[in-house]
MARZAVEX-720620 format. One record per residue (C-alpha): x, y, z; residue number from 1. Coordinates in pm, 1 decimal. Each point is the difference from the previous one (the first is absolute). Example, Ala and Ser with C-alpha at 12.3 -4.5 7.8 and 13.67 -1.06 7.14 Angstrom:
X 1230.0&Y -450.0&Z 780.0&resi 1
X 137.0&Y 344.0&Z -66.0&resi 2
This chain:
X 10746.0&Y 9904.2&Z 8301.4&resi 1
X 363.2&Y 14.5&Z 89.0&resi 2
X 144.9&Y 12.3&Z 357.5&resi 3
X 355.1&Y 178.3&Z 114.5&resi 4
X 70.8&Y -189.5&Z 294.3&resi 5
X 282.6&Y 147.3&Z 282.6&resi 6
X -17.9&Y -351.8&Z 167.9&resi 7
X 369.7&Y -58.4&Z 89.4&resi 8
X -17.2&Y -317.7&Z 185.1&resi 9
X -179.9&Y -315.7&Z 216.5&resi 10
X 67.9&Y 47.2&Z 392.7&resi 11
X -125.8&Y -251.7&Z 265.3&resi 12
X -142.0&Y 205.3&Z 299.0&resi 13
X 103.2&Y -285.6&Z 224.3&resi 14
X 384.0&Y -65.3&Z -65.4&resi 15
X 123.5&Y 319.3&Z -241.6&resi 16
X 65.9&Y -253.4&Z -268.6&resi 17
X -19.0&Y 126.3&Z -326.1&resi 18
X -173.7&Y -169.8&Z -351.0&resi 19
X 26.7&Y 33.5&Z -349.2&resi 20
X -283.1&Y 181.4&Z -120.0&resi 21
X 113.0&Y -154.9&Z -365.5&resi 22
X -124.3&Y -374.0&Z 12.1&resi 23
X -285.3&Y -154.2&Z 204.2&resi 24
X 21.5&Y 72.6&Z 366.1&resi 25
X -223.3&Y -138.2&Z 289.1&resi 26
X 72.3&Y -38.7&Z 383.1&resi 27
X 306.0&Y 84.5&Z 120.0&resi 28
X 214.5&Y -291.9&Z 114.3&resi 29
X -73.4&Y 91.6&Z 356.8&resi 30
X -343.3&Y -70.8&Z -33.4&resi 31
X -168.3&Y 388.2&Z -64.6&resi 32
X -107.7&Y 166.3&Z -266.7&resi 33
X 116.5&Y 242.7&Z -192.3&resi 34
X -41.9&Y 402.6&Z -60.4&resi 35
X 103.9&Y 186.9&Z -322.2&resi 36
X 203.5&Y 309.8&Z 44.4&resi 37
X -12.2&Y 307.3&Z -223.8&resi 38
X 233.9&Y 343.3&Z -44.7&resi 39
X -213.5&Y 160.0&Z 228.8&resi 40
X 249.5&Y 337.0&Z -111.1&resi 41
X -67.3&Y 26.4&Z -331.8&resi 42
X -358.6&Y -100.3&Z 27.9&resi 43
X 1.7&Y 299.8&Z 228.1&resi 44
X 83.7&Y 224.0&Z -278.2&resi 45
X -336.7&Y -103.1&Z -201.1&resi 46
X -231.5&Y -259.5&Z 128.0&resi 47
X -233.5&Y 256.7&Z 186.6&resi 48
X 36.5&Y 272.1&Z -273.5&resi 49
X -113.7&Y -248.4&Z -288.5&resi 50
X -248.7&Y -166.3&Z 212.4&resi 51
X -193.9&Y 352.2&Z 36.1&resi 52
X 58.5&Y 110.5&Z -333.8&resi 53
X -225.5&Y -197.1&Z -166.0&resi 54
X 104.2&Y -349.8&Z -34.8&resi 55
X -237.3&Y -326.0&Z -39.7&resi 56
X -226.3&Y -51.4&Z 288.1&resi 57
X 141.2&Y -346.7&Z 87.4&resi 58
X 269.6&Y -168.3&Z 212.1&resi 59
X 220.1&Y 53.2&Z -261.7&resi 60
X 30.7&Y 433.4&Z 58.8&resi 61
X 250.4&Y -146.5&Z 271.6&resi 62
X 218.0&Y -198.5&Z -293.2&resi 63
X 337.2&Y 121.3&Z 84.2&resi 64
X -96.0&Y -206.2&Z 387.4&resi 65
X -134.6&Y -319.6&Z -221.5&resi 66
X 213.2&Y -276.3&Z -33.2&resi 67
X -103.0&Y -37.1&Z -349.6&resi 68
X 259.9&Y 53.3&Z -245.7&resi 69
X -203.1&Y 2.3&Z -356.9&resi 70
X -339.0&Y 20.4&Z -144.1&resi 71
X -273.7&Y -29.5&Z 322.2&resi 72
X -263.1&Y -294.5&Z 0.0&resi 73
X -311.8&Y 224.8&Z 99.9&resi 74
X -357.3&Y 27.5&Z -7.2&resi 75
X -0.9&Y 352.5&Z 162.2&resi 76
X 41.9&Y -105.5&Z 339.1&resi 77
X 73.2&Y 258.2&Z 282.4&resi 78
X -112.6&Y 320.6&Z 68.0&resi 79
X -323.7&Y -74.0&Z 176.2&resi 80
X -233.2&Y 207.7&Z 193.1&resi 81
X 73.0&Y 167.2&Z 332.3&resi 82
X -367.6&Y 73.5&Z 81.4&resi 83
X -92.3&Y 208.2&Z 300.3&resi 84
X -243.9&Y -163.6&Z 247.0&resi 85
X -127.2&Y 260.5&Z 194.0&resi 86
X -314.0&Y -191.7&Z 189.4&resi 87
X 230.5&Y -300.7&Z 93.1&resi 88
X 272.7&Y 303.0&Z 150.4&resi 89
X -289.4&Y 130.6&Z 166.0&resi 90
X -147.7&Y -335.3&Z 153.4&resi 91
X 392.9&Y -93.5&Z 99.7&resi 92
X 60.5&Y 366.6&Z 152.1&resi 93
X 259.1&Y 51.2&Z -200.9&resi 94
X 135.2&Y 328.4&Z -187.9&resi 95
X 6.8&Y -142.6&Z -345.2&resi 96
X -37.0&Y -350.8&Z -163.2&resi 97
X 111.3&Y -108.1&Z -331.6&resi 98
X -76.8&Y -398.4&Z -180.3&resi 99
X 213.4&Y -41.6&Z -202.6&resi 100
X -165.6&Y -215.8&Z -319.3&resi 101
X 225.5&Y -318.3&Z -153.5&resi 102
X -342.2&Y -145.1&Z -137.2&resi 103
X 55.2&Y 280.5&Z -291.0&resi 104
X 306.6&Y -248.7&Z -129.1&resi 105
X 13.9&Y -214.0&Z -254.0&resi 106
X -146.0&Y -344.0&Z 98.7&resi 107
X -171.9&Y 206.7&Z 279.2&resi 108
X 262.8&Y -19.1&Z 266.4&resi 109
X 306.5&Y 127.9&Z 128.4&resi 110
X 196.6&Y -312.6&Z -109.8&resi 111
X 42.2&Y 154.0&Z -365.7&resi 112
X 262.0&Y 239.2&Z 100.0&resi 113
X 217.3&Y -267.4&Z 165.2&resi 114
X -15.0&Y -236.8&Z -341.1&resi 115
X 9.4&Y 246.8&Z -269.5&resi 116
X 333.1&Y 53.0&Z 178.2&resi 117
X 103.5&Y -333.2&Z 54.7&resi 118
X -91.8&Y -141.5&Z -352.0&resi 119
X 184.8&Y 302.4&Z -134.0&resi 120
X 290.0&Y -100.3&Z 153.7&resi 121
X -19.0&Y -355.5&Z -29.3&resi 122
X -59.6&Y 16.9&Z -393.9&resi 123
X 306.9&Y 194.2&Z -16.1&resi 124
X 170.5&Y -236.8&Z 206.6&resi 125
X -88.0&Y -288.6&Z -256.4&resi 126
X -290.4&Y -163.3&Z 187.9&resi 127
X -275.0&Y -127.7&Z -261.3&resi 128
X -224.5&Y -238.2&Z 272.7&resi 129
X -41.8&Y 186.7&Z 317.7&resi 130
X -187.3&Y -147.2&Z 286.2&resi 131
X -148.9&Y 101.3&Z 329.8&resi 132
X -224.7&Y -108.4&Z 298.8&resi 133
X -256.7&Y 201.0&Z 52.0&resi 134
X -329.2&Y 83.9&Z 250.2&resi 135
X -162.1&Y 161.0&Z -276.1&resi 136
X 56.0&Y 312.4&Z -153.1&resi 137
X 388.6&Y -61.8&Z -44.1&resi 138
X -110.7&Y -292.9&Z -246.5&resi 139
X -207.7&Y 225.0&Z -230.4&resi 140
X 228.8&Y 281.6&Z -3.3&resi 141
X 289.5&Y -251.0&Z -99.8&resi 142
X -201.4&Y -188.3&Z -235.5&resi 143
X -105.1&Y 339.9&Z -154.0&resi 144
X 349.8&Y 159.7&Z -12.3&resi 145
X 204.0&Y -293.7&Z -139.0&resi 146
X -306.7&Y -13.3&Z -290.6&resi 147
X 112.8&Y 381.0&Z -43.5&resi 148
X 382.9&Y -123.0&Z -18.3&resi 149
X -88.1&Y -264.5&Z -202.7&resi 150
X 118.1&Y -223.6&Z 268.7&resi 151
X -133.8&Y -355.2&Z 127.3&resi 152
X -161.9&Y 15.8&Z 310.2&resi 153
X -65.4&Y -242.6&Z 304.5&resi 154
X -210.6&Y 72.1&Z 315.7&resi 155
X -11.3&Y -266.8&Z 309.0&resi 156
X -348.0&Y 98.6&Z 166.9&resi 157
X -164.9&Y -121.1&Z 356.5&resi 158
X -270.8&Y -219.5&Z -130.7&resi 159
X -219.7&Y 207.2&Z 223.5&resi 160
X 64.8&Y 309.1&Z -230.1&resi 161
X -322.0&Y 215.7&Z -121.6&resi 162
X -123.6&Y -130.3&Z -301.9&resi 163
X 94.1&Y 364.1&Z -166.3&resi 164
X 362.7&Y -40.9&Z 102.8&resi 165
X 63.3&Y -355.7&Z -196.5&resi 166
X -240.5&Y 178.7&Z -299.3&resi 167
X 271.5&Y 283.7&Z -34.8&resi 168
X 258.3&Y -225.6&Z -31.6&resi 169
X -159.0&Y -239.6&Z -266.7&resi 170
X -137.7&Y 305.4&Z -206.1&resi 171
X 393.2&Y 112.6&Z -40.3&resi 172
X 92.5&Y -291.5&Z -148.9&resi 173
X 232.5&Y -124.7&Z 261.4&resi 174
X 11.3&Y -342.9&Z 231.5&resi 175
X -185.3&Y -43.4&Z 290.6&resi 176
X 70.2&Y -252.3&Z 244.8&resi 177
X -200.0&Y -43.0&Z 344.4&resi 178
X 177.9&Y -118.4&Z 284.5&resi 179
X -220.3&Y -68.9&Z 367.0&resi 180
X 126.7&Y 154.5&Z 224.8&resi 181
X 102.6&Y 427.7&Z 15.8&resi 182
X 250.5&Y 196.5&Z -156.2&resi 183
X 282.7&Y -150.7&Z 256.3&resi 184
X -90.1&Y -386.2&Z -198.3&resi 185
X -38.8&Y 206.9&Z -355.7&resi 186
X 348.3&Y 139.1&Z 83.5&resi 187
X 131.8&Y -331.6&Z 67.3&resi 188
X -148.5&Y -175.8&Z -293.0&resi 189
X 194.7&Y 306.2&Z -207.4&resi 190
X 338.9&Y -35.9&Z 147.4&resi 191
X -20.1&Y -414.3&Z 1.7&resi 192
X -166.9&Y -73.1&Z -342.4&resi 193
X 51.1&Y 337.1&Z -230.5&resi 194
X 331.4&Y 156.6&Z 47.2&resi 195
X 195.1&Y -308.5&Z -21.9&resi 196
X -233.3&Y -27.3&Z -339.0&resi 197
X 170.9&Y 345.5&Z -124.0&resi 198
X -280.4&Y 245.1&Z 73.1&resi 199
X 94.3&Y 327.3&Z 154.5&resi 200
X -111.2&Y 61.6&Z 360.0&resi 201
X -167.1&Y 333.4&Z 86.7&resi 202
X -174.7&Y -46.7&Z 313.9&resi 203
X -23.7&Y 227.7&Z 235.9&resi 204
X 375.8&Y 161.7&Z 124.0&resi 205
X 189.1&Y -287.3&Z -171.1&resi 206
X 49.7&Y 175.2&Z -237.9&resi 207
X 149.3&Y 386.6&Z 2.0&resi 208
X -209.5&Y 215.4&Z -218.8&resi 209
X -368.0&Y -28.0&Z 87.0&resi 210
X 14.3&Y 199.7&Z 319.2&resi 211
X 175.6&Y 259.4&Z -219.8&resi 212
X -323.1&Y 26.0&Z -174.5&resi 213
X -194.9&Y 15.6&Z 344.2&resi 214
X 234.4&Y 260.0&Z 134.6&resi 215
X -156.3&Y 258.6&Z -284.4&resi 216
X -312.6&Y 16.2&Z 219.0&resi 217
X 240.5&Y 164.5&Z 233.9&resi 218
X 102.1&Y 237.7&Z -232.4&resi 219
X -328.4&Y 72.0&Z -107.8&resi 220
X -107.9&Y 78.5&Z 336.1&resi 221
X 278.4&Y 289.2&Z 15.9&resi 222
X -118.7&Y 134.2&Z -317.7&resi 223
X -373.7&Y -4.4&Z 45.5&resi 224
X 62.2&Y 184.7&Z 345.2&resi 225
X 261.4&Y 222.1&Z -107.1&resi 226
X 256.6&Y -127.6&Z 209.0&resi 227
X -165.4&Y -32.1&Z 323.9&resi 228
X -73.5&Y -353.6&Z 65.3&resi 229
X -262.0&Y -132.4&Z 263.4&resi 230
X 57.6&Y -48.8&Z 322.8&resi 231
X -139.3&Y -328.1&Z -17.6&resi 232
X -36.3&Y -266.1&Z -275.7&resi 233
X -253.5&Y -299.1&Z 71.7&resi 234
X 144.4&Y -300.0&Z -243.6&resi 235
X -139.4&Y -345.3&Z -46.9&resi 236
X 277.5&Y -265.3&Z 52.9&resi 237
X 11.2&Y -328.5&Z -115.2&resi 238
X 329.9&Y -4.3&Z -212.1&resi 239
X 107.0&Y 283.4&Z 131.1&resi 240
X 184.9&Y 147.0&Z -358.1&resi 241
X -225.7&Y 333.1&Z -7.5&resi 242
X 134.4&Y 36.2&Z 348.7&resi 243
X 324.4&Y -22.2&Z -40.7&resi 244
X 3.8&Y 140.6&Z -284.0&resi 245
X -171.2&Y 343.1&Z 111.9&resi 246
X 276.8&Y 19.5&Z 249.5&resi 247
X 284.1&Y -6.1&Z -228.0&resi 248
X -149.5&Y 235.7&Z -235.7&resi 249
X -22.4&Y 251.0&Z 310.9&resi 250
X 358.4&Y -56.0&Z 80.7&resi 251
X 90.6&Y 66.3&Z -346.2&resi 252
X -208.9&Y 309.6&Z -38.1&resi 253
X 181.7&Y 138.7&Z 298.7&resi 254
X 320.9&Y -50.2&Z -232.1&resi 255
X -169.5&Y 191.0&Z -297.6&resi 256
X -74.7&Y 333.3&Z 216.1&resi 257
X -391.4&Y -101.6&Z -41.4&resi 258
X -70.8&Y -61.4&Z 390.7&resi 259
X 181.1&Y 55.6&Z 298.6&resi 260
X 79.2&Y -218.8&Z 308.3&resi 261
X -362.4&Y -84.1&Z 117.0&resi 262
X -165.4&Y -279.1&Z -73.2&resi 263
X -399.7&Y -130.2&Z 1.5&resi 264
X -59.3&Y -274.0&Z 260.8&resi 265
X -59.6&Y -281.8&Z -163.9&resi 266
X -276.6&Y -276.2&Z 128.3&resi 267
X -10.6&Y -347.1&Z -148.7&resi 268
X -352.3&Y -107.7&Z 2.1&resi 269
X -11.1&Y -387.1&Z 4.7&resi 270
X -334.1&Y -219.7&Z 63.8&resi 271
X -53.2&Y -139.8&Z 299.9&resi 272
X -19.2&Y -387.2&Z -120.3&resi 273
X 349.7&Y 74.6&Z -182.7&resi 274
X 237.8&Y 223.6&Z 210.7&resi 275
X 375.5&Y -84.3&Z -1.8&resi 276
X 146.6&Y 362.4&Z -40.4&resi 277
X -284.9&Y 146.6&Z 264.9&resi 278
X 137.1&Y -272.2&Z 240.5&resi 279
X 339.5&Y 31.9&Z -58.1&resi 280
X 20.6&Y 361.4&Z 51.1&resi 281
X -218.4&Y -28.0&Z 311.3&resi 282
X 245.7&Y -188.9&Z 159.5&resi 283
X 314.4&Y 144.5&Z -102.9&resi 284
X 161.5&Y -333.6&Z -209.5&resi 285
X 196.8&Y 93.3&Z -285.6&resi 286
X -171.1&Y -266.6&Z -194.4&resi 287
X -329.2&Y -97.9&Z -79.8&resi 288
X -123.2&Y -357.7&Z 81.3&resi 289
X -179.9&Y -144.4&Z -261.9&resi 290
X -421.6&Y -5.2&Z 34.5&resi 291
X -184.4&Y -309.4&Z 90.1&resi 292
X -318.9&Y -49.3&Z -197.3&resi 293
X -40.9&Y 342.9&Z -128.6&resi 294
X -349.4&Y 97.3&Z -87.0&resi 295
X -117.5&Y 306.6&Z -154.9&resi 296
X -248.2&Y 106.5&Z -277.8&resi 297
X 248.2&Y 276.0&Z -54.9&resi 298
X 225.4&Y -226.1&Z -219.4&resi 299
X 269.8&Y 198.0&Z -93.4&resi 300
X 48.1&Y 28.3&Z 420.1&resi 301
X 31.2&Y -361.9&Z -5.0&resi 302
X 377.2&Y -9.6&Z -3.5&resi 303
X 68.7&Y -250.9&Z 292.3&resi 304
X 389.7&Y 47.1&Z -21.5&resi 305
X 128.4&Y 291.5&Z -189.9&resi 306
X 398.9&Y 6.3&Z -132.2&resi 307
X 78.5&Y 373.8&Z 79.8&resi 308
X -130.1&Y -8.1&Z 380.0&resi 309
X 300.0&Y 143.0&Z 112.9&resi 310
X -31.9&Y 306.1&Z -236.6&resi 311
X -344.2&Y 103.1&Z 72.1&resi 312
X 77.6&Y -51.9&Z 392.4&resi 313
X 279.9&Y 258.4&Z -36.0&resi 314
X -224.5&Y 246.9&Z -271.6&resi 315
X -286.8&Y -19.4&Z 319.7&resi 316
X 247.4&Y 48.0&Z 287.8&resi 317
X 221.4&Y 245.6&Z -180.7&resi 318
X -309.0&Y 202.6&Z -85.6&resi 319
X -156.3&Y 12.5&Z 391.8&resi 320
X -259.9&Y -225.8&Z -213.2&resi 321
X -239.9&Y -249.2&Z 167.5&resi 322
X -216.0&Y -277.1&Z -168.9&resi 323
X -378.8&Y -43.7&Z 43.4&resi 324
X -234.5&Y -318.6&Z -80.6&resi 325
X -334.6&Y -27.1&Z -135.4&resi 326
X -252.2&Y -321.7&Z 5.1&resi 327
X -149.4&Y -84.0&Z -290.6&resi 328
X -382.6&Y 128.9&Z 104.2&resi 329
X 174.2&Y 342.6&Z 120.4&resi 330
X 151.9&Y 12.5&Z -409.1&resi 331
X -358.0&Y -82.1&Z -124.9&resi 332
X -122.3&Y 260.3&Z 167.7&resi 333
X 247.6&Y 247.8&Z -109.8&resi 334
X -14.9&Y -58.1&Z -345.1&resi 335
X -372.4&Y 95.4&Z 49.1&resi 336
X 74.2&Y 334.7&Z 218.3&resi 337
X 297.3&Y 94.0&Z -209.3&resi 338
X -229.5&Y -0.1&Z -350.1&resi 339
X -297.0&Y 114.7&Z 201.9&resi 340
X 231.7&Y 320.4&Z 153.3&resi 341
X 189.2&Y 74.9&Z -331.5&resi 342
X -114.5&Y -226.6&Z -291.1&resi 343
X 351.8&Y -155.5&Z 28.7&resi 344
X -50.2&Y -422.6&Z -72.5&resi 345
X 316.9&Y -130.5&Z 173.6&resi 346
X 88.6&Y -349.9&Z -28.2&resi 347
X 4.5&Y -178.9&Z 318.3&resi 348
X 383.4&Y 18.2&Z 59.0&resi 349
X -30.1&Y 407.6&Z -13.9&resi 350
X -297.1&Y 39.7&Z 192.7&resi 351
X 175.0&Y -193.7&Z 261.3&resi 352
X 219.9&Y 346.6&Z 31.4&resi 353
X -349.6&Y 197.6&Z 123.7&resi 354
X -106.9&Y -287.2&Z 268.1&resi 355
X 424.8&Y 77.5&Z 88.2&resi 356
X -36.7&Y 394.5&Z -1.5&resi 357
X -313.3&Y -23.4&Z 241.6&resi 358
X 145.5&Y -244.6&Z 226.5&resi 359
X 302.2&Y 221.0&Z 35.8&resi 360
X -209.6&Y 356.3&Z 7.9&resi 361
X -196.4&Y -177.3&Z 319.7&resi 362
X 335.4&Y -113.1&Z 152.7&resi 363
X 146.3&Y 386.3&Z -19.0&resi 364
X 209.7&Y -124.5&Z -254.8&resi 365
X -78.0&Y 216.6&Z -291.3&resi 366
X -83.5&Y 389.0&Z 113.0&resi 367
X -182.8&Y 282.4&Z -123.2&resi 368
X 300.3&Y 209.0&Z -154.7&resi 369
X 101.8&Y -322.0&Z -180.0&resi 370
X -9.0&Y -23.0&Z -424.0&resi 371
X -105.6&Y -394.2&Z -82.2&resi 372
X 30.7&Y -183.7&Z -303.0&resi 373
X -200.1&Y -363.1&Z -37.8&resi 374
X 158.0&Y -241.0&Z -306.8&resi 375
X -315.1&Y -178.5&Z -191.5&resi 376
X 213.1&Y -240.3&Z -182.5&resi 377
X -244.4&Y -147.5&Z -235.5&resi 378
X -351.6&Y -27.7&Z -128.0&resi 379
X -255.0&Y -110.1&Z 166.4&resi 380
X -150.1&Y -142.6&Z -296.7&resi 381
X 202.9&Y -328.3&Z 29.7&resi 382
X -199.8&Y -118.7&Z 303.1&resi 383
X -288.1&Y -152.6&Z 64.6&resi 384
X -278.3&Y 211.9&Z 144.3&resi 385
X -253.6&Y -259.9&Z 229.2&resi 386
X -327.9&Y 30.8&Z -79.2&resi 387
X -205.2&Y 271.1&Z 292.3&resi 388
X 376.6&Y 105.8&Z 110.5&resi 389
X 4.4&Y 306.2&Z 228.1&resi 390
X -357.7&Y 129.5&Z -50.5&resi 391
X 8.7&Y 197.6&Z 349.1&resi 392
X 211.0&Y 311.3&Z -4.6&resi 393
X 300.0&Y -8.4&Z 138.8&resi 394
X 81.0&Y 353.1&Z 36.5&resi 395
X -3.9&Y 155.4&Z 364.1&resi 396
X -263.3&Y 279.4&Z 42.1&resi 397
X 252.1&Y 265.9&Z -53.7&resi 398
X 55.7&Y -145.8&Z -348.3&resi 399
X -358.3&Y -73.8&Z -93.6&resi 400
X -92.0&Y 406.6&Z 98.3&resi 401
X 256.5&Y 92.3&Z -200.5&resi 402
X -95.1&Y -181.8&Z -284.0&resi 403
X -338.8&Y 103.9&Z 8.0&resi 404
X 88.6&Y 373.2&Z 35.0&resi 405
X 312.2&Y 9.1&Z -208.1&resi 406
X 221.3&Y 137.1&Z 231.1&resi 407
X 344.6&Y 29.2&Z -107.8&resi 408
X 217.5&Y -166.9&Z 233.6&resi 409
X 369.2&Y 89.0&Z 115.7&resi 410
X 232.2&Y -19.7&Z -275.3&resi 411
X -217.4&Y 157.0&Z -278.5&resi 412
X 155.7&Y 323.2&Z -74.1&resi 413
């Protein structure tokens, strides 16, 4: 498959400075990371055209807003399911709710769409060893995309990683190495013992080009709803690339004539033992101080300092946004009521989003004219189920009666 790339140039959102998109790039020297930039004018002209007249369903229908500039590394990534969830709208008093499904990826998260970009571009580049830290589901996508490249691969896991995370990674060929300690220590380990080595770094943001292939679940969005985005999207933060990268697609949709001005809300849901952005934006600092002892069984919320806190602070306060937490019982049960309401299996990390939605609906947040859209990032297959878990029913009695009767709840049209 061959890309035709309008990106035009490397721009740090911090400073202005610019970046040759031609050789390796990584932070900018003041410290941020960096954004690709496209010809949002001639994409104009046939991006949304060619996208609805037939092309691939996969991230790569948006090519001409890819960074890639030759053949794509893919495994059919993109293009997954907007699925209406009528009883969990009608349980939330909401007009309509939408889950939108990354487990349907390759490697059963939404992490494949950030490295078949990034190992695109980094093959082209020149990189043959490419390395990153990882909670989990970053490490199998990498190890499974550089196989696909025909590249080395090396993952840094928590030594507390599931089992089926560090089995990913060995099945794909590529190194495993188990640090104690969370991502922040495998992050170290990678900049302090690999890249002086020669492997190339793509952890999370520093790097350019993985958010762009987050930011297609923005684009998606448009498409699936003809335009007319949500008026609220629940997302579940740890990195924060989806996050960011959902807002710049919406910015650069604007530019292509595909939306106008408004904008979803957008709510970072965090877990409570590991909450640096929820914090931060709570109190109004610009930056987020990093999180001591962070616990969670949601591990890919287990990001006790993340590198792009100052973007997703502006993406929430630009976007009237808010953040919302969830304890790790209150995402047990969800992932219970969630499959029980719609025969959705959400990881942990996205059924954090419906513990956020209901905390919000019962604070007068979220409304009944508003349009939601929940982000399960990942299978729940990857995590252990404990034995007798969540035998009561969780569902309020509104829920249950529905169930029973199959009553169609708001949002099924």
């Amino acid at each position: 498959m061959s890309t035709n790339s309008l990106l035009t140039a490397l721009e740090c959102p911090e400073c202005g400075r610019g970046h040759d998109f031609n050789v390796p790039q990584f932070l900018c020297s003041c410290g941020s990371p960096l954004l690709a930039r496209y010809d949002l004018e001639r994409a104009a002209a046939t991006v949304m055209r060619a996208a609805r007249g037939g092309r691939e369903a996969s991230l790569w229908r948006y090519c001409e807003l890819l960074p890639a500039q030759g053949p794509a590394v893919s495994l059919g990534e993109g293009w997954t399911p907007l699925l209406p969830a009528p009883r969990l709208a009608r349980l939330l008093g909401v007009s309509d709710l939408w889950i939108k499904d990354e487990a349907a990826n390759p490697t059963g998260s939404f992490k494949a769409r950030g490295m078949a970009v990034a190992v695109t571009r980094a093959r082209e580049l020149g990189a043959r060893r490419l390395v990153t830290p990882s909670a989990g589901n970053a490490g199998g996508a990498l190890a499974a995309y550089a196989r696909r490249a025909g590249l080395e691969a090396c993952i840094v896991l928590p030594a507390d990683a599931g089992e089926v995370f560090k089995q990913e990674v060995r099945l794909s060929g590529a190194r495993l190495i188990e640090v104690e300690g969370t991502i922040a220590e495998a992050g170290r380990y990678v900049r302090e013992r690999l890249i002086p080595d020669g492997w190339y770094d793509l952890s999370t943001l520093r790097e350019p080009y993985r958010v762009e292939g987050k930011k297609t679940m923005g684009y998606e969005l448009a498409e699936q709803l003809d335009g007319r985005l949500p008026t609220a999207i629940f997302y579940p933060t740890g990195g924060g690339t989806g996050l960011i990268g959902m807002w710049k697609a919406f910015a650069e949709l604007e530019a292509l004539g595909w939306i106008g001005a408004e904008r979803p809300r957008m709510v970072c849901v965090q877990a409570a033992g590991c909450a640096p952005i929820a914090r931060a934006l709570q109190s109004g600092a610009e930056r987020a101080e990093p999180w001591a002892d962070p616990r969670t069984y949601a591990e890919g919320l287990r990001v006790p300092a993340p590198l792009a806190d100052r973007l997703m602070l502006r993406a929430l306060r630009e976007s009237r946004g808010t953040a919302a937490l969830a304890t790790d019982a209150e995402i047990r049960g969800a992932v219970s009521e969630v499959a029980r309401a719609e025969g959705v299996l959400c990881c942990p990390e996205g059924a954090a989003t419906w513990v956020g939605a209901q905390k919000l609906a019962s604070a007068g947040w979220l409304g009944p004219e508003d349009r939601v859209v929940l982000f399960n990032t990942g299978s729940a297959y990857k995590y252990p189920f404990p034995s007798g878990w969540d035998c009561a029913d969780p569902l309020s009695s509104v829920g249950r009666a529905e169930l029973a009767h199959g009553t169609p709840g708001a949002g099924q049209r």
